[in-house]
PyMOL CGO cylinders between C-alpha atoms (Angstrom):
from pymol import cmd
from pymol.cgo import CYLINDER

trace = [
    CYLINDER, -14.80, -19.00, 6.02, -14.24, -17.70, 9.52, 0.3, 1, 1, 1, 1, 1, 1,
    CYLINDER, -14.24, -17.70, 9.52, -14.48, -13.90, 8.80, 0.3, 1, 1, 1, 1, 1, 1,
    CYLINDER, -14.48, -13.90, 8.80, -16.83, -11.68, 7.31, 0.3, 1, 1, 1, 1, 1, 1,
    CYLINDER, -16.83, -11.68, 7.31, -17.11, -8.19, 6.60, 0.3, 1, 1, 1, 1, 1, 1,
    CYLINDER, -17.11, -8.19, 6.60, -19.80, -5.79, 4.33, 0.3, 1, 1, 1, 1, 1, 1,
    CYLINDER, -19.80, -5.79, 4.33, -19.21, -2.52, 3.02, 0.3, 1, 1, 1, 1, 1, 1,
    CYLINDER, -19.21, -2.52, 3.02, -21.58, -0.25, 1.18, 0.3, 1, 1, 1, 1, 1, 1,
    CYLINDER, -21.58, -0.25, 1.18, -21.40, 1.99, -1.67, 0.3, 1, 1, 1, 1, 1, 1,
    CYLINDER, -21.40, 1.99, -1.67, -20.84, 5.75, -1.37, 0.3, 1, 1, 1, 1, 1, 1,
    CYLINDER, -20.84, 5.75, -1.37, -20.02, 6.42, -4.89, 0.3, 1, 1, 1, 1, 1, 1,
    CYLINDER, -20.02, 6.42, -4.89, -23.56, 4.76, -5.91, 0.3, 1, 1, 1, 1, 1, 1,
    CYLINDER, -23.56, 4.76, -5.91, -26.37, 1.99, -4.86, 0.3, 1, 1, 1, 1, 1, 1,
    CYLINDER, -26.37, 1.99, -4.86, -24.47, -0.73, -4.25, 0.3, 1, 1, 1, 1, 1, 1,
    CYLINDER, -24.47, -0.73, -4.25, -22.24, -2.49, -1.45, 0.3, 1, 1, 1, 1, 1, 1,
    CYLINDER, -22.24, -2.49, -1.45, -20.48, -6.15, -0.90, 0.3, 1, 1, 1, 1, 1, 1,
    CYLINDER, -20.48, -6.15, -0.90, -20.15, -8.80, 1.40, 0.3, 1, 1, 1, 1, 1, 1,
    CYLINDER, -20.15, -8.80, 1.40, -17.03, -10.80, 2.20, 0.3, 1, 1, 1, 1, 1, 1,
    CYLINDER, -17.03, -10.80, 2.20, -16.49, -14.02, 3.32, 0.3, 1, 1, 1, 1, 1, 1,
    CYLINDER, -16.49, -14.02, 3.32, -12.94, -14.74, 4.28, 0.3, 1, 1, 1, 1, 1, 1,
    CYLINDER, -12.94, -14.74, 4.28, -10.10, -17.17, 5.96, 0.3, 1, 1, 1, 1, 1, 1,
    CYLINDER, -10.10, -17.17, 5.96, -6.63, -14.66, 6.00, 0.3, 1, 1, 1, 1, 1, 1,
    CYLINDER, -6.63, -14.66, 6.00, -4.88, -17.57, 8.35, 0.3, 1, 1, 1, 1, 1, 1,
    CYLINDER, -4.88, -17.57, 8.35, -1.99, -18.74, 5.47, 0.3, 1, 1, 1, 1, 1, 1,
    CYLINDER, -1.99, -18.74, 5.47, -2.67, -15.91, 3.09, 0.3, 1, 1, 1, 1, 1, 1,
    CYLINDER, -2.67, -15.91, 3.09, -6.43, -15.12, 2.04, 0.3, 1, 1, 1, 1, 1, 1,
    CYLINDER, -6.43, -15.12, 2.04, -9.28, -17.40, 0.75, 0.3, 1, 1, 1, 1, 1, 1,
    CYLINDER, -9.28, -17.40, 0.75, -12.37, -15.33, -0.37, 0.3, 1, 1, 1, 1, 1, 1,
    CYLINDER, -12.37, -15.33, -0.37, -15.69, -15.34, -1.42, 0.3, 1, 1, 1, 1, 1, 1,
    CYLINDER, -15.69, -15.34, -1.42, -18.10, -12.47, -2.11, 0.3, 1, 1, 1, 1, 1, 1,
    CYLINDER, -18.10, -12.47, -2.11, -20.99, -10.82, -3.75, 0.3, 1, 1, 1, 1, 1, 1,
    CYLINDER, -20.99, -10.82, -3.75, -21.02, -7.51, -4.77, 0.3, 1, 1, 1, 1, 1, 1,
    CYLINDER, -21.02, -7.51, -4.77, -24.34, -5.27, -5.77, 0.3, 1, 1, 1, 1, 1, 1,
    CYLINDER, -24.34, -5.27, -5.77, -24.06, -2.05, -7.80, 0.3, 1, 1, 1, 1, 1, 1,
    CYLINDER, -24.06, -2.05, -7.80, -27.19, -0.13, -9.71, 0.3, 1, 1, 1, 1, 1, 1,
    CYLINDER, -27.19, -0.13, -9.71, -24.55, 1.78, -11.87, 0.3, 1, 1, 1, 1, 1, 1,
    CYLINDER, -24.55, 1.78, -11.87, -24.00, 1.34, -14.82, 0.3, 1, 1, 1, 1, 1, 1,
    CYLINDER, -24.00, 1.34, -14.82, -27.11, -0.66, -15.19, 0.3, 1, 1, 1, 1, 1, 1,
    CYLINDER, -27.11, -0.66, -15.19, -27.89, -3.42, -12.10, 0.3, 1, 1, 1, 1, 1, 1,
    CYLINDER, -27.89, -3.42, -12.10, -25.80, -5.88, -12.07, 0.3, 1, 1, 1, 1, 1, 1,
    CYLINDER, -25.80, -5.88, -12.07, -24.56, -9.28, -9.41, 0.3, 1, 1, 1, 1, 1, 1,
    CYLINDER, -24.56, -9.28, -9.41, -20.79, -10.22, -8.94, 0.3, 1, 1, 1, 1, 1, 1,
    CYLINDER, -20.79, -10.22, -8.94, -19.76, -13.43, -7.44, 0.3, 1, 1, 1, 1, 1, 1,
    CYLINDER, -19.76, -13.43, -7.44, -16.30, -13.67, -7.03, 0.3, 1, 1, 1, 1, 1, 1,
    CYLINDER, -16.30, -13.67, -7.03, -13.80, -16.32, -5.41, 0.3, 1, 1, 1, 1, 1, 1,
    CYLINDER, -13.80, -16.32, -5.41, -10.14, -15.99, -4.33, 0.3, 1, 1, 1, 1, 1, 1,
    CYLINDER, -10.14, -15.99, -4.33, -7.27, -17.63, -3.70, 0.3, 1, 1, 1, 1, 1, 1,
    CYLINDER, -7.27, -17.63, -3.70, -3.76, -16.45, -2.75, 0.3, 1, 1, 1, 1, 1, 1,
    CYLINDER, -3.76, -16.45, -2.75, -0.23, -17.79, -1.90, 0.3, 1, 1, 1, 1, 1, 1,
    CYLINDER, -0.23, -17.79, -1.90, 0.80, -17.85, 1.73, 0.3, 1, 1, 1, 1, 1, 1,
    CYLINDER, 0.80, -17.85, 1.73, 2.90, -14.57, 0.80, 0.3, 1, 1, 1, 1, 1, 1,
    CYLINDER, 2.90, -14.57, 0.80, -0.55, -13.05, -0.37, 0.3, 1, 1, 1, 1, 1, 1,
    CYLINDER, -0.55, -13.05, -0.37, 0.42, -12.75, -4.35, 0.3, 1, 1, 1, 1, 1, 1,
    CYLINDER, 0.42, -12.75, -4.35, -3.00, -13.75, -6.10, 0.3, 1, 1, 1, 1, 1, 1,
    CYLINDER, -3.00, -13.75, -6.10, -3.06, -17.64, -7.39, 0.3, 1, 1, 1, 1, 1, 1,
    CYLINDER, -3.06, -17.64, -7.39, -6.60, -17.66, -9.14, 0.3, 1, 1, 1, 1, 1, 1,
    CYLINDER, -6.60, -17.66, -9.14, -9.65, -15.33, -8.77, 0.3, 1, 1, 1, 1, 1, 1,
    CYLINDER, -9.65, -15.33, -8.77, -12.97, -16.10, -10.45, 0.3, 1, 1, 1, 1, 1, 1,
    CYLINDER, -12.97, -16.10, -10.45, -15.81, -13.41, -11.00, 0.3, 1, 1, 1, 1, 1, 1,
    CYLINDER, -15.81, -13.41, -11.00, -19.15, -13.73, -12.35, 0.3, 1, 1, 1, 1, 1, 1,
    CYLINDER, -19.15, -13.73, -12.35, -21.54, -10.68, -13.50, 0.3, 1, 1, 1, 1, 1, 1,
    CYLINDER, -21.54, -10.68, -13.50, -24.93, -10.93, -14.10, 0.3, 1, 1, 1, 1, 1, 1,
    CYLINDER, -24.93, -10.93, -14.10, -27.81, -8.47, -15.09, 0.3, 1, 1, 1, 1, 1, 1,
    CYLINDER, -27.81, -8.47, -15.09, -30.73, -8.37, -16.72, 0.3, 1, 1, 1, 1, 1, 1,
    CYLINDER, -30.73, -8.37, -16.72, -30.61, -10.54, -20.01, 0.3, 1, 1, 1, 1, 1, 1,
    CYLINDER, -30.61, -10.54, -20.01, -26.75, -11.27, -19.93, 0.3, 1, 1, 1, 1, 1, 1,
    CYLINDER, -26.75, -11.27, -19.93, -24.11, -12.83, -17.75, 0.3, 1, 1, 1, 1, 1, 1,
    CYLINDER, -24.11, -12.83, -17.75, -20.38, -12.76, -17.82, 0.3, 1, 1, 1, 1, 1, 1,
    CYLINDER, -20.38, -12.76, -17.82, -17.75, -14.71, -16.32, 0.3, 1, 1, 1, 1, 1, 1,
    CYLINDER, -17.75, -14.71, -16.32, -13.73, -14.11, -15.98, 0.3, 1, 1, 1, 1, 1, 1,
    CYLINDER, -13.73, -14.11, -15.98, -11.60, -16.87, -14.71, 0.3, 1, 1, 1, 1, 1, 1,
    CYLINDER, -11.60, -16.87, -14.71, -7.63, -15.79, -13.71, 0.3, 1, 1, 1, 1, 1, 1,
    CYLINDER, -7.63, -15.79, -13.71, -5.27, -18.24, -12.44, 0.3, 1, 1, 1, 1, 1, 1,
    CYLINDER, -5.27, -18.24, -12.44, -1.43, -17.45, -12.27, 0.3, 1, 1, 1, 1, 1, 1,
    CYLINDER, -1.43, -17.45, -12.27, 1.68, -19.88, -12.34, 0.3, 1, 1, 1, 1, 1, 1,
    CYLINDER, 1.68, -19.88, -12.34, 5.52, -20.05, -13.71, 0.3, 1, 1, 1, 1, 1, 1,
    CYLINDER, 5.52, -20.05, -13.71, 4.93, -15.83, -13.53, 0.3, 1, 1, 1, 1, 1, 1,
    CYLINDER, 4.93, -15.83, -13.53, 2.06, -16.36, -16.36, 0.3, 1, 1, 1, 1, 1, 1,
    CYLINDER, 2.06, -16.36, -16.36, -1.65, -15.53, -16.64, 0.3, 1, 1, 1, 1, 1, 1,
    CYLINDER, -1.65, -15.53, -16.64, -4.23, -17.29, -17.39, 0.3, 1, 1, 1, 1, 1, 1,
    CYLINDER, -4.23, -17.29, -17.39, -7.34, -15.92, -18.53, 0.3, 1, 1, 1, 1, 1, 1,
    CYLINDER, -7.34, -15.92, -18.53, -10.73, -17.66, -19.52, 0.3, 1, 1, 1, 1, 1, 1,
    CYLINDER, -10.73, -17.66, -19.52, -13.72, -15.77, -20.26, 0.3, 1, 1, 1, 1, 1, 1,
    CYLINDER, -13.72, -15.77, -20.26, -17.56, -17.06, -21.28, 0.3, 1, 1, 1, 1, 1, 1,
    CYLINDER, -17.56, -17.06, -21.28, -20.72, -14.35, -22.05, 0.3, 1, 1, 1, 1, 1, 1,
    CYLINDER, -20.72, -14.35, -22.05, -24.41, -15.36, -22.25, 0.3, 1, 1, 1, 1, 1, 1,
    CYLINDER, -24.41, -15.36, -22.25, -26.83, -12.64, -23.70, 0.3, 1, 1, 1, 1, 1, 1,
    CYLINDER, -26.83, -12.64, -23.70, -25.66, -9.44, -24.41, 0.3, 1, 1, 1, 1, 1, 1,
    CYLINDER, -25.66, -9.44, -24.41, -24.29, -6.72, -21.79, 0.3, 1, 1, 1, 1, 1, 1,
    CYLINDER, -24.29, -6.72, -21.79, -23.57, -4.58, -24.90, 0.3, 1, 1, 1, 1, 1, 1,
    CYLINDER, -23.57, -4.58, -24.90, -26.98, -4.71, -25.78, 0.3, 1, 1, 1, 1, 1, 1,
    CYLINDER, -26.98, -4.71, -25.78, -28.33, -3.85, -22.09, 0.3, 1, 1, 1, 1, 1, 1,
    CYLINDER, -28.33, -3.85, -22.09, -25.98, -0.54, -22.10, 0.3, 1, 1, 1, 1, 1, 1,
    CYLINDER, -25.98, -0.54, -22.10, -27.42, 0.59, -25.37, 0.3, 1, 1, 1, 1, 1, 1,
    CYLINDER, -27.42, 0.59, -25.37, -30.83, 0.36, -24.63, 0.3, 1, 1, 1, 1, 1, 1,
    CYLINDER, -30.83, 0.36, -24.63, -29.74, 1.90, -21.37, 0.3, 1, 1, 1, 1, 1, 1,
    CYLINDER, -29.74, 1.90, -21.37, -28.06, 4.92, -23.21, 0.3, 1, 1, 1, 1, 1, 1,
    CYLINDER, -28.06, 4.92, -23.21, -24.72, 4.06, -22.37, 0.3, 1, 1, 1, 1, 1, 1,
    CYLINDER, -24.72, 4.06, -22.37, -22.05, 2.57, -24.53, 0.3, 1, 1, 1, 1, 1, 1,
    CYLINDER, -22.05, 2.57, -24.53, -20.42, -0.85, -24.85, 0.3, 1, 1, 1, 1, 1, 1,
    CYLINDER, -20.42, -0.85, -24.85, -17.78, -2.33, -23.38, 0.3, 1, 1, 1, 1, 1, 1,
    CYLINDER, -17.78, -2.33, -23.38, -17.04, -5.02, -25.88, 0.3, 1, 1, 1, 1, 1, 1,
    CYLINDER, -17.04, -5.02, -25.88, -15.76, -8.55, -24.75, 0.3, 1, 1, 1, 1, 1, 1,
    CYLINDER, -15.76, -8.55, -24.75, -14.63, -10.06, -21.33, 0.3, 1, 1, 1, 1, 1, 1,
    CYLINDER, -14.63, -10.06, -21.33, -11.00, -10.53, -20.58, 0.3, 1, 1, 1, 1, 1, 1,
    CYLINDER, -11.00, -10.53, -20.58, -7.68, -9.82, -22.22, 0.3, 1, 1, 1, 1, 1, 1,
    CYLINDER, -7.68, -9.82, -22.22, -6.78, -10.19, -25.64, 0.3, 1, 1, 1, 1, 1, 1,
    CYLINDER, -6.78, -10.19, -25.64, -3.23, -10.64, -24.31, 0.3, 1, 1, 1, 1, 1, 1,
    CYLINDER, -3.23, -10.64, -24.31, -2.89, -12.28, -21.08, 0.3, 1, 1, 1, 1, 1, 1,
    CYLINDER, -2.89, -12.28, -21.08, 1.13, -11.57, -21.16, 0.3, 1, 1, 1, 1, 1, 1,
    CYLINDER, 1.13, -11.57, -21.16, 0.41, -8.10, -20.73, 0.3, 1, 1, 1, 1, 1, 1,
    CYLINDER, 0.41, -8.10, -20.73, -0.04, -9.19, -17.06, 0.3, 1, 1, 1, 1, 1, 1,
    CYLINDER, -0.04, -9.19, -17.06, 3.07, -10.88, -16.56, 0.3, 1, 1, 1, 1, 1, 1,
    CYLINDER, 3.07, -10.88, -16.56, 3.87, -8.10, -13.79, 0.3, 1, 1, 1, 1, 1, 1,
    CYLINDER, 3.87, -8.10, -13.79, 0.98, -8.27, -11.87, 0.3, 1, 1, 1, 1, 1, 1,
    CYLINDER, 0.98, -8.27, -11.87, 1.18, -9.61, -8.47, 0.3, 1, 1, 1, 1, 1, 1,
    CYLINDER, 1.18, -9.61, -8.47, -2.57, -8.34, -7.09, 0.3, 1, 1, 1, 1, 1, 1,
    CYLINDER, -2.57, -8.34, -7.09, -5.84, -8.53, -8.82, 0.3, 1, 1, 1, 1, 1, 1,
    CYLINDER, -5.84, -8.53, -8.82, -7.91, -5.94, -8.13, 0.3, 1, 1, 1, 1, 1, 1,
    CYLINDER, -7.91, -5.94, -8.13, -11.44, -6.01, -8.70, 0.3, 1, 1, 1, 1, 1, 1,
    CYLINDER, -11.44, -6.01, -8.70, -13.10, -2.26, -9.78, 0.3, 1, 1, 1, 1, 1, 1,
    CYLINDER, -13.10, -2.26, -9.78, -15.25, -1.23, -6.66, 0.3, 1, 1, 1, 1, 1, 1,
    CYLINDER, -15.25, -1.23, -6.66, -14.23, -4.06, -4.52, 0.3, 1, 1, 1, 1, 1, 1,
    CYLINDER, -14.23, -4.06, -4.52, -12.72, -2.93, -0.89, 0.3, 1, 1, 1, 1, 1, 1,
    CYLINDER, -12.72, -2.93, -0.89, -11.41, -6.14, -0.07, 0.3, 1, 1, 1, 1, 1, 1,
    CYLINDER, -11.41, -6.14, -0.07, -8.77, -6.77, -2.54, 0.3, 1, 1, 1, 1, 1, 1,
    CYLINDER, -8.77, -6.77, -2.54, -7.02, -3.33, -1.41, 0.3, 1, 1, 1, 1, 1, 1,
    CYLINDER, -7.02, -3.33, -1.41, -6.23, -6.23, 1.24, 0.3, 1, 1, 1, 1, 1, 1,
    CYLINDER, -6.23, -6.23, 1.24, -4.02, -7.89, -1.31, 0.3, 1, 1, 1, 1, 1, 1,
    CYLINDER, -4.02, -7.89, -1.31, -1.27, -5.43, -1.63, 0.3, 1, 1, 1, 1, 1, 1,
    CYLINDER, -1.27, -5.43, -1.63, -1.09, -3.59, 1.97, 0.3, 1, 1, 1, 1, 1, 1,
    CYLINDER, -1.09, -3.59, 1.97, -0.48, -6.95, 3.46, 0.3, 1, 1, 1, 1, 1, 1,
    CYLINDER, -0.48, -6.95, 3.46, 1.61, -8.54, 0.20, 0.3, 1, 1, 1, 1, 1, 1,
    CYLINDER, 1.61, -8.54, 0.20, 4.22, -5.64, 0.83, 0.3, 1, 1, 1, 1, 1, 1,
    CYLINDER, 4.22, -5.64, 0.83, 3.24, -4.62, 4.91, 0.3, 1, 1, 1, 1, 1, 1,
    CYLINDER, 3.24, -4.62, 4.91, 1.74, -1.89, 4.97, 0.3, 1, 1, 1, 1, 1, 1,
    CYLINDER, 1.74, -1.89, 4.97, 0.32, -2.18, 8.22, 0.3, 1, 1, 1, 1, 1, 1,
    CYLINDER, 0.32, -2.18, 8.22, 3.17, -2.00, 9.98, 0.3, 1, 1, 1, 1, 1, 1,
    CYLINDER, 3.17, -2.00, 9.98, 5.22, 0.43, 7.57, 0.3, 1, 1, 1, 1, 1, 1,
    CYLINDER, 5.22, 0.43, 7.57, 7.00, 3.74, 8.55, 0.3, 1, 1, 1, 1, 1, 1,
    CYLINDER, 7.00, 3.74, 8.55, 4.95, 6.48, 7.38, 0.3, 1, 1, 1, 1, 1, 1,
    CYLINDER, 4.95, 6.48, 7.38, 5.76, 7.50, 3.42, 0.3, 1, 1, 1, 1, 1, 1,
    CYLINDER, 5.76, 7.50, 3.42, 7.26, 3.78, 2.75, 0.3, 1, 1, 1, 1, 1, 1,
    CYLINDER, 7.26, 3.78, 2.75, 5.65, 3.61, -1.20, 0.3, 1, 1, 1, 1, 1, 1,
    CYLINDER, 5.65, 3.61, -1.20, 5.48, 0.82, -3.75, 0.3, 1, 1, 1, 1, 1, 1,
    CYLINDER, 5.48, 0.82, -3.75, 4.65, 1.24, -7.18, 0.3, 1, 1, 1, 1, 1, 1,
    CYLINDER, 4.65, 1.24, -7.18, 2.92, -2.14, -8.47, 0.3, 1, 1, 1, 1, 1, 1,
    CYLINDER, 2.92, -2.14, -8.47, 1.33, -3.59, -11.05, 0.3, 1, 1, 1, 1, 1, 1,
    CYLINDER, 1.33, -3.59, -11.05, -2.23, -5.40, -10.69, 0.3, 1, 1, 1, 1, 1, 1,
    CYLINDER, -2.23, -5.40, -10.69, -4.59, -7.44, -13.09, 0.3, 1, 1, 1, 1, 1, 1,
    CYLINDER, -4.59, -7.44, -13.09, -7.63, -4.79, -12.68, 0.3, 1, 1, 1, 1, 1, 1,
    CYLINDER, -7.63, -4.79, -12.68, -10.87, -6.33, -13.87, 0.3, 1, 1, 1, 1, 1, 1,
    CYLINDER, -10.87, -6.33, -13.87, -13.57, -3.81, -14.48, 0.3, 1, 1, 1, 1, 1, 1,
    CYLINDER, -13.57, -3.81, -14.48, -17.18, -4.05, -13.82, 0.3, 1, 1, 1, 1, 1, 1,
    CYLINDER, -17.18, -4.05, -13.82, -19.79, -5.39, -14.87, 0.3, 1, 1, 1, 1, 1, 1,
    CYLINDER, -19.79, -5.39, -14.87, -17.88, -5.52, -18.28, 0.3, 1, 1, 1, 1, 1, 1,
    CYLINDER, -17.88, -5.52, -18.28, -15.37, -8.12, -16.82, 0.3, 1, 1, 1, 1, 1, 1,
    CYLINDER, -15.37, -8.12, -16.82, -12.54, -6.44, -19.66, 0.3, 1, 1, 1, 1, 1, 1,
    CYLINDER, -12.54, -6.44, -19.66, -9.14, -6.87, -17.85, 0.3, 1, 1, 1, 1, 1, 1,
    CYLINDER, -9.14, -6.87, -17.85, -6.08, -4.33, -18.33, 0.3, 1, 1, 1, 1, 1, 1,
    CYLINDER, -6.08, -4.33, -18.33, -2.87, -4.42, -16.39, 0.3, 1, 1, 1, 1, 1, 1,
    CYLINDER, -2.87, -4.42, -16.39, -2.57, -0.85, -14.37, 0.3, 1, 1, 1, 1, 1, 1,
    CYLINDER, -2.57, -0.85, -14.37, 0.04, 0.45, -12.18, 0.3, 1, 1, 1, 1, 1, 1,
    CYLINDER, 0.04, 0.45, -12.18, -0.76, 1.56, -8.62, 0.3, 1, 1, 1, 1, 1, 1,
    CYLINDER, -0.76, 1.56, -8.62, 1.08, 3.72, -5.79, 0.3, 1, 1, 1, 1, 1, 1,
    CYLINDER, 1.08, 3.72, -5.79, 0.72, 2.33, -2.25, 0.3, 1, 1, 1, 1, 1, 1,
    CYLINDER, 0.72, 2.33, -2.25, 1.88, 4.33, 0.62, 0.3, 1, 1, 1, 1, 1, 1,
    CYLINDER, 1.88, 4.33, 0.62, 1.96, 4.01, 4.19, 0.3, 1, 1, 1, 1, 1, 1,
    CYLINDER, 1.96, 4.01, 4.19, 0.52, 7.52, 5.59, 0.3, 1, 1, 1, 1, 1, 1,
    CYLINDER, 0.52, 7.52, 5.59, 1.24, 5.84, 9.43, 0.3, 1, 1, 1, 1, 1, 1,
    CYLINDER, 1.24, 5.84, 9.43, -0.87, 3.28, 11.19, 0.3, 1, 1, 1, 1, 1, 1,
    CYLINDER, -0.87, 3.28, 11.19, -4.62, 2.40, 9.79, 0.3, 1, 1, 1, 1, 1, 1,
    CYLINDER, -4.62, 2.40, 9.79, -3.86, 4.44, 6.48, 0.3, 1, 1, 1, 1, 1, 1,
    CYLINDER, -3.86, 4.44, 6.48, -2.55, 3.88, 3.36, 0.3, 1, 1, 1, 1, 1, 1,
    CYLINDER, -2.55, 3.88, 3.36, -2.80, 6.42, 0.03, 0.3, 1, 1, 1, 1, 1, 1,
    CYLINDER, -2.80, 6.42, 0.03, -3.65, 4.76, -3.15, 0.3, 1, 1, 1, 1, 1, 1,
    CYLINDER, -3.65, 4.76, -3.15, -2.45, 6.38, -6.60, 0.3, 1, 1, 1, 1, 1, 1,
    CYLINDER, -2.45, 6.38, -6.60, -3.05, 5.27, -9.91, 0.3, 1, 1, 1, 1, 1, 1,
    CYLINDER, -3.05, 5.27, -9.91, -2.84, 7.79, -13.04, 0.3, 1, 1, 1, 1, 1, 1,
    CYLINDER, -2.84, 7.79, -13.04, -4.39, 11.11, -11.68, 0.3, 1, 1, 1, 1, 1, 1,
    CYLINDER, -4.39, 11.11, -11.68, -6.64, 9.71, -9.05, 0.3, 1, 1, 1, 1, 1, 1,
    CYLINDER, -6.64, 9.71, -9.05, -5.64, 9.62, -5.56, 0.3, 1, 1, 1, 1, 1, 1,
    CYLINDER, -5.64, 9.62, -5.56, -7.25, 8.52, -2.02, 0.3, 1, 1, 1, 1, 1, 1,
    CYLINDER, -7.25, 8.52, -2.02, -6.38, 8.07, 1.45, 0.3, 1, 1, 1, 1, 1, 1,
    CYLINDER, -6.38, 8.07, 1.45, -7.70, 5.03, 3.05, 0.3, 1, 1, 1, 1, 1, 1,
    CYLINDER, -7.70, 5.03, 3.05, -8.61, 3.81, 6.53, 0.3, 1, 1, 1, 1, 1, 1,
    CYLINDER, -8.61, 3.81, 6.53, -7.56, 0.44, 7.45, 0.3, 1, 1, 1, 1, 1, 1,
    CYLINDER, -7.56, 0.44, 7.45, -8.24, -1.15, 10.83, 0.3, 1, 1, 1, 1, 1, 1,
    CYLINDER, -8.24, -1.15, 10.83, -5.76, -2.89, 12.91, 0.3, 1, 1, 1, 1, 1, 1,
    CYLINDER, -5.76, -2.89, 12.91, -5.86, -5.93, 10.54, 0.3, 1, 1, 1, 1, 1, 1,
    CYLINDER, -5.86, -5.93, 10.54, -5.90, -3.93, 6.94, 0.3, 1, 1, 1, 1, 1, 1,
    CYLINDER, -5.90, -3.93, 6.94, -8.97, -4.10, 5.97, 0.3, 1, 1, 1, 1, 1, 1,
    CYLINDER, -8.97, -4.10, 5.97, -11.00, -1.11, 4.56, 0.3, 1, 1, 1, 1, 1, 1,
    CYLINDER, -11.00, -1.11, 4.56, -12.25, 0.80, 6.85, 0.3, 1, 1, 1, 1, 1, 1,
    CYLINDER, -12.25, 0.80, 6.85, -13.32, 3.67, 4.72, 0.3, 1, 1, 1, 1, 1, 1,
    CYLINDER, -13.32, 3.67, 4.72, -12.44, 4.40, 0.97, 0.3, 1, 1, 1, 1, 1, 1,
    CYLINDER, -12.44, 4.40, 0.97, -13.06, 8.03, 0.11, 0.3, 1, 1, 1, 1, 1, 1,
    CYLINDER, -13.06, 8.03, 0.11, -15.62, 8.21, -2.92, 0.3, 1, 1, 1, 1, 1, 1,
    CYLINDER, -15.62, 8.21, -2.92, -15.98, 4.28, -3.26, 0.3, 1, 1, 1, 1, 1, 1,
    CYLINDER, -15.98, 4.28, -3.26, -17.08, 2.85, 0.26, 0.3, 1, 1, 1, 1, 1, 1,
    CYLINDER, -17.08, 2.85, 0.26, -17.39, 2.29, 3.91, 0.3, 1, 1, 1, 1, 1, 1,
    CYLINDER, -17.39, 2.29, 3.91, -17.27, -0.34, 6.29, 0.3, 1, 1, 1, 1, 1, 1,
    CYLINDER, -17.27, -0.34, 6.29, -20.62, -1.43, 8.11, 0.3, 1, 1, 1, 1, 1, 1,
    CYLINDER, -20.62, -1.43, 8.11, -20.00, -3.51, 11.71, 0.3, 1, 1, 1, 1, 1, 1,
    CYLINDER, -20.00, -3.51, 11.71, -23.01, -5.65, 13.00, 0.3, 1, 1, 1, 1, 1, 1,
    CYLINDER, -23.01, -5.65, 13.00, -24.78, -3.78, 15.84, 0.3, 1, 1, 1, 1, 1, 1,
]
cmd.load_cgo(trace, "trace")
């Protein structure tokens, strides 16, 4: 993995670091820290197609007392979804005050037939997927595509299909839309995540 890149939480305590070969689409592997809900370690891994639609990403969550994994690999325009749970996250968010989530993945993995682009809740780097799927770093300003993505939340590891907006706004930014929220992001010259209004910014070695 010849890249790397680290980005830290502004919407709470948290931040990840990605390690990364984009050379014939993008092969990735990263851990991700967050304090919110309750604290809680991903480990994800990802592979894509030379064209940059997602092929298989893998993501493991673990807190205190429980640890759940979600395993998504795509082929013949189906998904595949495997899920495993040890301990109990539910419990943890009780005890914590908040409420469950109830079980990992999809009870109906053809509700993602659509979805080209994972996208992982909180996760900078696979914004990557679609700005370079569809070129959005070299767009005309207000060129928009409406997609739909396999989002896997966190830590609860449930996975819905959503539709998002992506927009050029002109070089190094993109808007993102998806139901009533709505943020303009800065990309550098390669589209990566610069800064992500709300969610996270980019830290460069000194």
């Amino acid at each position: 993995m010849p890249k790397s890149l680290f980005w830290t939480r502004t919407d709470t305590a948290g931040s990840e670091h990605a390690l990364f070969d984009d050379s014939r689409g993008l092969a990735a592997r990263g851990t991700m820290i967050a304090v919110d809900p309750i604290p809680w370690t991903a480990r994800y891994q990802l592979s894509t197609a030379p064209d940059w639609t997602t092929t298989r990403f893998e993501v493991e969550v673990e807190g205190t007392g429980w640890l759940r994994s979600v395993r998504l690999e795509r082929a013949a325009d189906r998904w595949r979804v495997t899920t495993a749970e040890q301990g109990d996250l539910d419990a943890a968010l009780s005890a914590a005050g908040h409420a469950p989530v109830g079980l990992p993945g999809t009870d109906d993995p053809d509700r993602l037939a659509d979805a080209l682009d994972v996208d992982l809740g909180g996760s900078p780097l696979l914004n990557a997927l679609p700005v370079h799927r569809l070129g959005l770093t070299n767009a005309p300003a207000d060129t928009g595509h409406r997609i739909s993505v396999a989002w896997v939340l966190v830590p609860s590891l449930v996975v819905i299909p959503a539709e998002q907006v992506y927009t050029s706004l002109g070089p190094g930014r993109v808007r993102f839309v998806s139901d009533t929220y709505t943020a303009d992001i800065d990309l550098d010259v390669a589209g990566y995540v610069l800064r992500y209004p709300g969610l996270a910014e980019r830290i460069d070695p000194r």
